[in-house]
Wavefront OBJ file of the C-alpha trace (Angstrom):
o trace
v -2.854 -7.125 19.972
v 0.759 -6.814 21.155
v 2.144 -4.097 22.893
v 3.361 -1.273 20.342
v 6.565 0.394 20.365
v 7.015 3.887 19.410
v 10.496 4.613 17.939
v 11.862 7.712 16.288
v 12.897 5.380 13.798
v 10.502 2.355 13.163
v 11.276 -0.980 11.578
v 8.546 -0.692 9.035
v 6.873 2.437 8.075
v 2.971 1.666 6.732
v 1.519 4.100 4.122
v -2.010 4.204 3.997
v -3.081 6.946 0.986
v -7.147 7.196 1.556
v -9.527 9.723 -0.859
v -13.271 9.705 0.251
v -13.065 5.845 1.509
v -14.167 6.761 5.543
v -16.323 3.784 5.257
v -13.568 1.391 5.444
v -10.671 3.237 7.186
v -11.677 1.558 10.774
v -11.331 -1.772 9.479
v -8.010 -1.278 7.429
v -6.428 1.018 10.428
v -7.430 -1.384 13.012
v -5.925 -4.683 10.801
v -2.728 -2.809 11.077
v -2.917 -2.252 14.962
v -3.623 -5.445 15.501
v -0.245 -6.947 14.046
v 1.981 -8.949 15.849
v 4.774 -7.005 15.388
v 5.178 -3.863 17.175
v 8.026 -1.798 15.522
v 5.982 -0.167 13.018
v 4.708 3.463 12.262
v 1.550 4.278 10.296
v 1.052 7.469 7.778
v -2.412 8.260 6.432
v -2.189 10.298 3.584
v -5.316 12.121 2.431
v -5.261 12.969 -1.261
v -8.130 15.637 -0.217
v -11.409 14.262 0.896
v -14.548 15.030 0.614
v -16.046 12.967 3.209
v -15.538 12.554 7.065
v -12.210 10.925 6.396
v -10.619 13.449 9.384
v -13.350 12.217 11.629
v -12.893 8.369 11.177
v -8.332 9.197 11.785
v -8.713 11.396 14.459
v -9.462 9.710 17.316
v -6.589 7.322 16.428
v -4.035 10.372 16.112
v -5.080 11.021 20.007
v -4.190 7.408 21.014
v -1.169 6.114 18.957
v 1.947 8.326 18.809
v 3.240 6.002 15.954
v -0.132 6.876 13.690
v 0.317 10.451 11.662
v -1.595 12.155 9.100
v -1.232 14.370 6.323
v -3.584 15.978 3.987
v -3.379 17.942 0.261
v -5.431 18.754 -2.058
v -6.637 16.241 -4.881
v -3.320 14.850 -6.571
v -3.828 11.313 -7.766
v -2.101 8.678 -6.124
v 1.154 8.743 -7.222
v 1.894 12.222 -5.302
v 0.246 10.717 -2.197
v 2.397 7.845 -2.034
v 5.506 10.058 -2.236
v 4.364 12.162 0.153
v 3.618 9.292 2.228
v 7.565 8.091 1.355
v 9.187 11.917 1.977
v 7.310 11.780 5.417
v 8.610 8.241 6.496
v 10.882 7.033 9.160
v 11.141 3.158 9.099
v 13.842 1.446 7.662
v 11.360 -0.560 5.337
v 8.429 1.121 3.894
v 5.154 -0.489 2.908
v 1.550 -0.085 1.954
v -2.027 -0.823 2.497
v -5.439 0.511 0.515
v -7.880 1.747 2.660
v -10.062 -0.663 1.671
v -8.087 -3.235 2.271
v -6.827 -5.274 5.390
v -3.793 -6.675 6.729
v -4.131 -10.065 8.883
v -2.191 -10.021 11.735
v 1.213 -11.480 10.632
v 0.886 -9.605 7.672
v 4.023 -7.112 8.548
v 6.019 -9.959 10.573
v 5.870 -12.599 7.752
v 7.457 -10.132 5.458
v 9.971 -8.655 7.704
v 11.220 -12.563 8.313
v 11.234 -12.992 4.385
v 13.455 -9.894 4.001
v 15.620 -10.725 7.164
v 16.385 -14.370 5.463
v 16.739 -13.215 2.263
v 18.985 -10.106 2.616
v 19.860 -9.773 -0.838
v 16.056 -8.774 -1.958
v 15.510 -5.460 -1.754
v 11.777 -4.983 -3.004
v 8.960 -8.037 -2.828
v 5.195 -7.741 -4.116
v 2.544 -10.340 -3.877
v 0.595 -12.898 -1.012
v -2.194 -11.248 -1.190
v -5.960 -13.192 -0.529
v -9.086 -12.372 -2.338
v -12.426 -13.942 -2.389
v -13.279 -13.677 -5.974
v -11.128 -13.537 -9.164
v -10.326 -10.224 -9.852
v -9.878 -8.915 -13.483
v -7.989 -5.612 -13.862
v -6.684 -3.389 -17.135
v -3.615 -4.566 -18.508
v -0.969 -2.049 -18.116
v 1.059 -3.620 -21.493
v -2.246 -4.069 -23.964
v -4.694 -1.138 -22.805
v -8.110 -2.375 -23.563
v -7.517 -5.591 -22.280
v -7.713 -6.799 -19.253
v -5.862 -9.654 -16.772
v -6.088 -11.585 -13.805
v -5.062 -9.424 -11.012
v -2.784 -11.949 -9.811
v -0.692 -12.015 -12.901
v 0.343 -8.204 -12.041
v 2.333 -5.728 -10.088
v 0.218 -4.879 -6.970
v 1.682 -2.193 -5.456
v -0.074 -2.108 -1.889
v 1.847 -5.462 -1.476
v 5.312 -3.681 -2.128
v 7.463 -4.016 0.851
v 10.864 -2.636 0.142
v 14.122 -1.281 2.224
v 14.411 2.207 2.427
v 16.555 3.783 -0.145
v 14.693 1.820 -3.126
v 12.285 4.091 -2.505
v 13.981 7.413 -2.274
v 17.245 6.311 -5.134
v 14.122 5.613 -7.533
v 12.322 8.992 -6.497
v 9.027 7.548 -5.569
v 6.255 6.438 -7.796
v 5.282 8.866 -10.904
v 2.286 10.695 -11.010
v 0.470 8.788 -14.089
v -2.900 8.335 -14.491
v -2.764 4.306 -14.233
v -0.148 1.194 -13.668
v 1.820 3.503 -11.194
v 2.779 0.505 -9.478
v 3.891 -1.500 -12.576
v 6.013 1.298 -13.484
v 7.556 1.640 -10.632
v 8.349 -2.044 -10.363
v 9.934 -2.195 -13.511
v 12.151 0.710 -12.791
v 13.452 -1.495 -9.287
v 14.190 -4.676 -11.522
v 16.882 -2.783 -13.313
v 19.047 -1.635 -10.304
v 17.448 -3.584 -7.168
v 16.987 -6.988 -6.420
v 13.146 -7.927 -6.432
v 11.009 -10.948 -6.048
v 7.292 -11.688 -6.096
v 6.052 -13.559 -3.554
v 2.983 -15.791 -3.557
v 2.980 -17.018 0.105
v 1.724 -16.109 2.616
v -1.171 -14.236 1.711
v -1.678 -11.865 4.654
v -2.540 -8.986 2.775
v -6.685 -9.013 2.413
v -7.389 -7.597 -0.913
v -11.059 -5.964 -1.417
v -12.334 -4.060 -4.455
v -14.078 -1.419 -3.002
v -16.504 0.196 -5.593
v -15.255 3.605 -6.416
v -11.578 2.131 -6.398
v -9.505 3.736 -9.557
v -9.046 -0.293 -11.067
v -12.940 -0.477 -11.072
v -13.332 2.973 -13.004
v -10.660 1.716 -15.628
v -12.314 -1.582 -16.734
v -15.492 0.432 -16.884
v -14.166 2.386 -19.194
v -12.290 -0.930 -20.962
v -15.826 -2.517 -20.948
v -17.764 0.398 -22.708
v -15.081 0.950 -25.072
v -15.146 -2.672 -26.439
l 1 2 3 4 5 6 7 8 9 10 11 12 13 14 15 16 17 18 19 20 21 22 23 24 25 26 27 28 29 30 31 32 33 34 35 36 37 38 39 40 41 42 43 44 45 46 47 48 49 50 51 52 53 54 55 56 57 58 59 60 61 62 63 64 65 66 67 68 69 70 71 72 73 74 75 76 77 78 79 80 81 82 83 84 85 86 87 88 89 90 91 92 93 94 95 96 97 98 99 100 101 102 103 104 105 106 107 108 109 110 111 112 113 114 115 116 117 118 119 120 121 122 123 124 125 126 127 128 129 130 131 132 133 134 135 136 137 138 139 140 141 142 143 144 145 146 147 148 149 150 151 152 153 154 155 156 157 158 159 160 161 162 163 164 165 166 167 168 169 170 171 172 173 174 175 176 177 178 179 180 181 182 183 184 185 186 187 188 189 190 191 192 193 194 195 196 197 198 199 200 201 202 203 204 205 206 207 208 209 210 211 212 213 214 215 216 217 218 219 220
């Protein structure tokens, strides 16, 4: 683990939105710890949990000046990435599900992307999965596709003011991300990525994607 820096304003602000996942925070907060580069800040936003979500961030608040959290009641996950956004500092903002991982050039491969490629304002994509992952197609509901044909938001990495001139993610019930990524392609510049794949993405079992195609599967 490299030394971290604690600036007023970051390089790369992390937004981690978490509801009832305490099992896996320790993993997914220490992935991003452990990244090679420093300059980054980390918000946990808590869209009102049940469990002993507090418990599992706490002792991390008392260490890491750069690590915050905020808490709200229940608002789906739109809202808790925009509160994550409104609370931000760094002058790139990105994301990780808390039951996901980061390895440890996760943040510095994409800062070097966006430093060579100044023109792109907004990237998605690299991720690494074990297992072929089918989610619910945001164009044809009741169907589903191969998670790596979509938008997957926690991969988003953009420069600040995409986030704030698009007003943040809307609150809908599903394909948040995809939404949101179609509203950048009309007034950003944006590129999916397929290389490297340093984000680690995991399925947990109560995720929101899992719920859908349940739904998807009884319906058909």
């Amino acid at each position: 683990m490299s030394s971290i820096n604690f600036d007023v304003k970051p390089e790369i602000t992390v937004i981690l939105c978490t509801y009832n996942r305490a099992e896996y925070l320790n993993n997914c907060i220490n992935s991003v710890i452990d990244q090679t580069f420093p300059d980054w800040e980390l918000i946990v936003v808590d869209d009102g949990s049940q469990d002993h979500t507090f418990e599992i961030v706490n002792p991390y608040l008392q260490k890491f000046p750069n690590i915050r959290y905020l808490r709200h009641q229940n608002r789906k996950l739109g809202y808790a990435k925009n509160a994550g956004i409104q609370a931000s500092f760094g002058n790139y903002i990105t994301f990780i599900d808390s039951d996901d991982a980061y390895k440890p050039n996760h943040l510095v491969s994409r800062l070097e992307y966006m430093q060579a490629n100044p023109e792109i304002d907004l990237i998605q994509g690299g991720f690494y999965s074990t297992e072929e992952i089918w989610v619910a197609d945001y164009f044809q509901p009741g169907k589903t596709i191969n998670l790596r044909e979509c938008v997957l938001g926690p991969t988003f990495l953009g420069k600040r003011q995409v986030f704030f001139e698009l007003k943040g993610f809307n609150n809908i019930p599903y394909g948040e991300d995809t939404d949101f990524w179609e509203r950048a392609e009309k007034i950003f510049h944006t590129q999916k990525i397929s290389e490297p794949q340093t984000y680690i993405y995991t399925r947990a079992e109560t995720s929101i994607t899992k719920s859908v195609l349940e739904k998807i599967s009884s319906s058909s």
